[in-house]
C-alpha positions as CSV (number, residue, x, y, z in Angstrom):
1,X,89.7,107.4,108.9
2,X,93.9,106.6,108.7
3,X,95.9,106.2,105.9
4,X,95.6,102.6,105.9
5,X,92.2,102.2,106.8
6,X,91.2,104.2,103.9
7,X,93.0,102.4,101.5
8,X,91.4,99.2,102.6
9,X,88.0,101.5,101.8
10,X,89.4,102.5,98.4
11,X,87.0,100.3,96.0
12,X,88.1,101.4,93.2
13,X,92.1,100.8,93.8
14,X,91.2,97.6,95.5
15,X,89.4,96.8,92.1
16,X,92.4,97.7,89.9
17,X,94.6,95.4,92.3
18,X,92.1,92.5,92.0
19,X,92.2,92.8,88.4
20,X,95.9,93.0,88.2
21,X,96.3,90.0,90.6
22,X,94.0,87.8,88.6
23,X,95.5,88.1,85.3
24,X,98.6,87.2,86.9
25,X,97.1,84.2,88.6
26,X,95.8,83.2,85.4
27,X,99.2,83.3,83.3
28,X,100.5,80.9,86.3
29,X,97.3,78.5,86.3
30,X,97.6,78.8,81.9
31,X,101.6,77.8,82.3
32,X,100.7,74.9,84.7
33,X,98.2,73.2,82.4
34,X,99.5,74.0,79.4
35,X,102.9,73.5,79.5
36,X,102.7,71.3,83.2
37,X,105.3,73.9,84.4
38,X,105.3,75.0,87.9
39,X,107.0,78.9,87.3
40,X,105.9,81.3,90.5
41,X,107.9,84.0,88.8
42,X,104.4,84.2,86.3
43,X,102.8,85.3,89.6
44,X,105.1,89.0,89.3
45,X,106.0,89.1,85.9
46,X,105.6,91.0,82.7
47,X,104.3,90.4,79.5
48,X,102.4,87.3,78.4
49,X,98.4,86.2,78.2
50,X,96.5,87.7,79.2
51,X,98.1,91.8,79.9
52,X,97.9,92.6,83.4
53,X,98.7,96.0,83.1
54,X,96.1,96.4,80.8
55,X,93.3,94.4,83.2
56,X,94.4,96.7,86.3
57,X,94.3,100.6,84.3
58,X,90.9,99.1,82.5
59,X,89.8,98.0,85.7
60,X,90.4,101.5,87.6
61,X,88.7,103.5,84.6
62,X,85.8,101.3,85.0
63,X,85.7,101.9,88.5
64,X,86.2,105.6,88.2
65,X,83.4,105.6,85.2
66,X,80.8,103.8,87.7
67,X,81.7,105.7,90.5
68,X,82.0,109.4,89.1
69,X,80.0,108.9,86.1
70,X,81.7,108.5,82.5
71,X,81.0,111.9,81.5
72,X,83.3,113.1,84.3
73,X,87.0,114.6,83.7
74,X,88.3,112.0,86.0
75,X,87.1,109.1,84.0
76,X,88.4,111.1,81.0
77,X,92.2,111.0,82.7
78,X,91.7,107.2,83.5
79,X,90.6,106.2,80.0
80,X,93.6,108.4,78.4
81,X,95.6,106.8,80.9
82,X,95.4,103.3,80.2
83,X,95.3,104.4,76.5
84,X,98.8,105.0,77.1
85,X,99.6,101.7,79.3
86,X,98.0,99.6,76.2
87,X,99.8,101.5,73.7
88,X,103.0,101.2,75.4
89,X,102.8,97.3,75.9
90,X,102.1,96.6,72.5
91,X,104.7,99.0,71.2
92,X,107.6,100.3,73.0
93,X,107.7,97.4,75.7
94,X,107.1,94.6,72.6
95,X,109.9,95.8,70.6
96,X,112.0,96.5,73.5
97,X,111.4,92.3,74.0
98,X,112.1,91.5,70.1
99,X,115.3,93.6,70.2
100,X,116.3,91.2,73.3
101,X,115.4,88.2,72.0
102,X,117.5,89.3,69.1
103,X,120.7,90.0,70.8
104,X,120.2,86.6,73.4
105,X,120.2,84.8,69.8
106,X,123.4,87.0,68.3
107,X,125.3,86.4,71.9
108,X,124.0,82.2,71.6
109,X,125.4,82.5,68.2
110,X,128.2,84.2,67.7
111,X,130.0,84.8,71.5
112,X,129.7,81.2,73.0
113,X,132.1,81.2,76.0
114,X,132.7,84.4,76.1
115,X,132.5,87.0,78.9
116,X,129.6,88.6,77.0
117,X,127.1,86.0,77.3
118,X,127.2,85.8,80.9
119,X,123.1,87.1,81.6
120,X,120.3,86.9,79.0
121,X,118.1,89.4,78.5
122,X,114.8,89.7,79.5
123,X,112.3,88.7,76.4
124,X,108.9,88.6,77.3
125,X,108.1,92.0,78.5
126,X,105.5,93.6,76.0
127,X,102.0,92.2,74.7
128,X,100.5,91.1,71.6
129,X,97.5,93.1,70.5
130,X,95.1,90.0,71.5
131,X,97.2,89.9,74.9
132,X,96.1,93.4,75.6
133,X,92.2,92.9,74.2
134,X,91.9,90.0,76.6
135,X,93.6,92.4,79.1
136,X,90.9,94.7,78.3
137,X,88.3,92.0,78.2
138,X,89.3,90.9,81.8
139,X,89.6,94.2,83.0
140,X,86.4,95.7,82.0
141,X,84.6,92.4,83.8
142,X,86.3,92.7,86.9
143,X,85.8,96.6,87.1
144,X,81.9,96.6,86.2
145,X,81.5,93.3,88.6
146,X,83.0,94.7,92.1
């Protein structure tokens, strides 16, 4: 089997990008009839409802779990893993976004007109804790359904 072919065969990697892909189709669908927005940068960004990071590595461990058996060392790695990715998006990555959101407001404030306020920073790039249990919640469906 070729490279290609064989990640076309990979279950559980094609699992972890279904999970990752629906979460992001769902912040699009939740913008458009929520705020009747039409914003297809939703579709590859960061942060918001629900935590696609969080689906995809939940996702994967699942996958690894069904497929190697929880008790294995591999599904030990993947859990520890996205242990990691979900404690990074609701810490480091959500007060990387308050700081930003901070300083956009100091810039909007304070340097109107100037040369500094020439590109805002990004904002929304970590999760709420119920962002990332929803995450979760999604992820753990899609990876014990496919």
């Amino acid at each position: 089997m070729g490279f290609f072919e064989g990640i076309a065969h990979n279950h559980i990697l094609l699992t972890a990008l279904g999970a990752w892909f629906i979460a992001q189709l769902m912040k699009f669908t939740l913008n458009l009839f929520l705020l009747r927005e039409v914003d297809w940068s939703l579709l590859l960004s960061s942060g918001g409802f629900p935590s696609s990071h969080t689906a995809s590595v939940i996702a994967l461990s699942c996958g690894v779990g069904k497929y190697y058996g929880w008790e294995s060392p591999l599904f030990a790695v993947a859990m520890f893993f996205s242990a990691i990715v979900m404690y990074d998006a609701t810490g480091v990555r959500r007060a990387a976004g308050k700081q930003a959101e901070r300083i956009n407001q100091m810039i909007d404030t304070y340097y109107q007109g100037s040369d500094i306020a020439q590109e805002r920073l990004k904002e929304l790039i970590g999760h709420s804790p119920f962002e990332v249990f929803c995450g979760a919640a999604l992820g753990i469906i899609i990876g014990m359904l496919m």
